[in-house]
N, C-alpha and C positions, 0 to 999 in steps of 0.2 A: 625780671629783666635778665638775670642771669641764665634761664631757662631757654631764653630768645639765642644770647649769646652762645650756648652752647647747642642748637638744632641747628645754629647755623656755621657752623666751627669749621665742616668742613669747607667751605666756601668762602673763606675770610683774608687767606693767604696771604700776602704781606702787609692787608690794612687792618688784619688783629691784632696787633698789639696799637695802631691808631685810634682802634675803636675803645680799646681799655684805655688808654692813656686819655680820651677824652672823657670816657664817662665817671671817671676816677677825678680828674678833675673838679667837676661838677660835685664833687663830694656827695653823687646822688638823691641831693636835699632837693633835686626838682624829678618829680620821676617823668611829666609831662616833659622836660628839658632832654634829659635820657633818652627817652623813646625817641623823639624827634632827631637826636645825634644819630643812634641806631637805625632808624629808617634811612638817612642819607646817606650815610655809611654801606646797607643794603642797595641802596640804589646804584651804586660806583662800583659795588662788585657784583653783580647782578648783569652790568655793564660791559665789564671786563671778563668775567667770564663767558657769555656770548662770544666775544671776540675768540677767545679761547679755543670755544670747543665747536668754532666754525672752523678753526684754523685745523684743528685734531681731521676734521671729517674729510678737508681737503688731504690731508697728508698720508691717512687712511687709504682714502678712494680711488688715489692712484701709487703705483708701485713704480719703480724704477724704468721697467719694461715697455709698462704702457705708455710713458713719458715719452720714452726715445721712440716710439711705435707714431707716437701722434707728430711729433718733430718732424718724421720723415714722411709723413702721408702724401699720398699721390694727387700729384695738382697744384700743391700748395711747396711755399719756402721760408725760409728763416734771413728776417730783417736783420742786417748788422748796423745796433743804433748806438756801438759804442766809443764812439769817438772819444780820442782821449782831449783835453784840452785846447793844447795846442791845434790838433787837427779842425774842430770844430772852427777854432777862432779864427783860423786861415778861412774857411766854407762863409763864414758870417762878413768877414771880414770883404770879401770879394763879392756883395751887393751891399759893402757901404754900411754894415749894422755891428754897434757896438758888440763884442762876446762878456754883456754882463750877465748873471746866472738868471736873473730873470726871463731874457733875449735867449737863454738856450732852453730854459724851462718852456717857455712860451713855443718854440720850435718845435721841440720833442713834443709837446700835447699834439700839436696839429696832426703830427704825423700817429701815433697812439691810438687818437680818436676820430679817426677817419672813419668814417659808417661803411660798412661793409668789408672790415681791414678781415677780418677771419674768415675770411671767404678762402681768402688768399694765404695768408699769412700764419704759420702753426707756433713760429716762437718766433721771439724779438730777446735781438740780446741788447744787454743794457752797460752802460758804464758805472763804477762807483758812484758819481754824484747823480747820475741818470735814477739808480733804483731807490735814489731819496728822496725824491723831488713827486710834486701831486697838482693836481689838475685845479683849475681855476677854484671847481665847487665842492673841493678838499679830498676827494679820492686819492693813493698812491696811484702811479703811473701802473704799477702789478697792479691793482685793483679792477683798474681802465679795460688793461691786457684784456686783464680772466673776465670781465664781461662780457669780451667779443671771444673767448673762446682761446686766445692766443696765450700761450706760455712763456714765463719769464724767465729770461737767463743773465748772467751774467758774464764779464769778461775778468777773469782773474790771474791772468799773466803779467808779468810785468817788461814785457816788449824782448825782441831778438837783440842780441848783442854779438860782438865781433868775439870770436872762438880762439881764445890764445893758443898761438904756434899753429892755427889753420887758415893762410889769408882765403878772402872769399867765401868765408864761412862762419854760419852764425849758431848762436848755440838759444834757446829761450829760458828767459831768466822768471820768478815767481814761488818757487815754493817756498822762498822762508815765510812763516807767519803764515801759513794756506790755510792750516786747520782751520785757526781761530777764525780767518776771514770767512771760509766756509759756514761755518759755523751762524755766523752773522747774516750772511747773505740767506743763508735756509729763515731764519728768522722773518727777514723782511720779504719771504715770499715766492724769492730762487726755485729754478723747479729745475735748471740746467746751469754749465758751465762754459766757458772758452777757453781754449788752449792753443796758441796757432803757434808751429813749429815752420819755420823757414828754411828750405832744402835750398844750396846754392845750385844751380847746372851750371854745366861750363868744363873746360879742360879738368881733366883731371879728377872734376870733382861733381857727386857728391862723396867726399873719402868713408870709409866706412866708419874710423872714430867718432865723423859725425852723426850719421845714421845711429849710429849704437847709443851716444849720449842726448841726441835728441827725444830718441825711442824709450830710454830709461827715464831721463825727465818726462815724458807723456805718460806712461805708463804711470808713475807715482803720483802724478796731476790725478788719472784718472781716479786712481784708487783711494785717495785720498775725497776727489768727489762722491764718488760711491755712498763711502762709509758715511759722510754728512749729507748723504739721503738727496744724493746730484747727482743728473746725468751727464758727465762727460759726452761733451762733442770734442770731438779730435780734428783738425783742420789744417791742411800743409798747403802754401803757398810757397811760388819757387820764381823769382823773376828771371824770365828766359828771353834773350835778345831776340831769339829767331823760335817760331813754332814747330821748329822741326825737334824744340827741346822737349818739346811735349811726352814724347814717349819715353824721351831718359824720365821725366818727372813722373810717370804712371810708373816707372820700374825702382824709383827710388825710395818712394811711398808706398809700395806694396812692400817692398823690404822692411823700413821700419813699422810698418802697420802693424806683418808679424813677427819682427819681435819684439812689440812692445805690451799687440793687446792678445797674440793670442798665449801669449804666459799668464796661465790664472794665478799666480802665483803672487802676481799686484792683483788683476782686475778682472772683471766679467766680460768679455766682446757684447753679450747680447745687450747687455747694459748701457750701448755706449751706444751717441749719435756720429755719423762718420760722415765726413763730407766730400764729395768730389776731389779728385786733386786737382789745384787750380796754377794757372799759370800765367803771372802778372806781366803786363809787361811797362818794365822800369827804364827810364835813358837811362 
């Protein structure tokens, strides 16, 4: 019995000391009782490491580069399915449907598993509770993704806020605690991240304080993705009254672009997904 336990030691990982403490138990006065512990006990980690070391060969087989290579491929785009809360329950809300987590689960699948979504579709970014949640016949929603081919992101900012002592100008809030959530979200599957930095146009502005602290926050987002084996996508939205603001916004964002990503000094450019400059329009 002991001989069992120790061919298979290294494969045991947190349920060796389970499997001693039951067969210790048993006071080994039944060996047929024993074996029988030990088989099922094989069977759970037999189980678990599968899971494991499909999870190693995905992590392997693609490298940072070729993430952000497939993100941007030609033809296809990136879904933004992260609605936070609120937002959602306003969308649900306006054909008459309760926003219970069920009613947004049931949502999100529809859209997920649409037959033929990766035709189109190279990553889907997801919300906190979005990359928890799993499909009617228990798949995660990243599971759903990577069957059609479509890569999982998430949204890890935590929203634009008003820029003290800069009216009109907003600053984006989210790295305290980033690691850790990083960290977590590679876990559950993450293979990219969000970061949307909001440029005001308008008189006066965008001021360069804000460029510069937008830029330094993005930058540490980015680097910070990196190191947790994420590819940063970088994303500026800028709500402009009139279209003629458009061209301040391509000159705004190419400023903080470079100075945020092409200092290697936080981050890698090649590493990172970049997105259009976009230009909302807000009353």
């Amino acid at each position: 019995m002991f001989l069992l336990l120790l061919a298979i030691g290294d494969y045991v990982y947190d349920y060796e000391h389970e499997m001693f403490r039951s067969l210790f138990a048993t006071g080994l006065s039944s060996t047929a009782k024993a074996f029988e512990i030990a088989t099922n006990m094989l069977v759970v980690i037999s189980n678990e490491q599968r899971k494991l070391i499909h999870k190693e060969k995905v992590m392997k087989s693609e490298n940072l580069e070729s993430v952000a290579r497939k993100l941007v491929a030609a033809g296809k785009g990136i879904l933004a399915a992260d609605e936070s809360s609120g937002t959602i329950e306003k969308r649900l809300k306006s054909i008459s449907v309760p926003s219970t987590e069920e009613n947004r689960r049931a949502y999100r699948e529809v859209l997920f598993t649409t037959n033929g979504a990766g035709e189109f579709i190279s990553g889907v970014i997801l919300f906190d509770e979005t990359i928890r949640q799993k499909t009617r016949d228990g798949r995660t929603f990243v599971e759903a993704l990577e069957q059609q081919g479509i890569i999982a992101g998430i949204k890890v900012d935590k929203g634009a806020k008003p820029m003290a002592n800069f009216p009109g100008e907003k600053v984006t809030e989210g790295l305290d605690g980033l690691r850790e959530r990083l960290a977590e979200y590679r876990q559950l599957g993450a293979r990219f991240t969000k970061w949307r930095a909001v440029i005001g146009i308008g008189d006066k502005i965008p001021t360069r304080r804000c460029i510069e602290t937008n830029a330094e926050l993005l930058a540490r987002y980015a680097a910070l993705s990196q190191e947790a084996d994420l590819v940063p996508s970088v994303i500026s939205t800028s709500p402009c009254k009139r279209w003629k603001s458009f061209s301040m916004l391509c000159s705004s964002t190419a400023s903080y672009w470079k100075r945020c990503c092409l200092n290697r000094t936080w981050c890698f450019p090649e590493k990172i997904a970049r997105s259009k400059p976009r230009c909302r329009k807000w009353p």
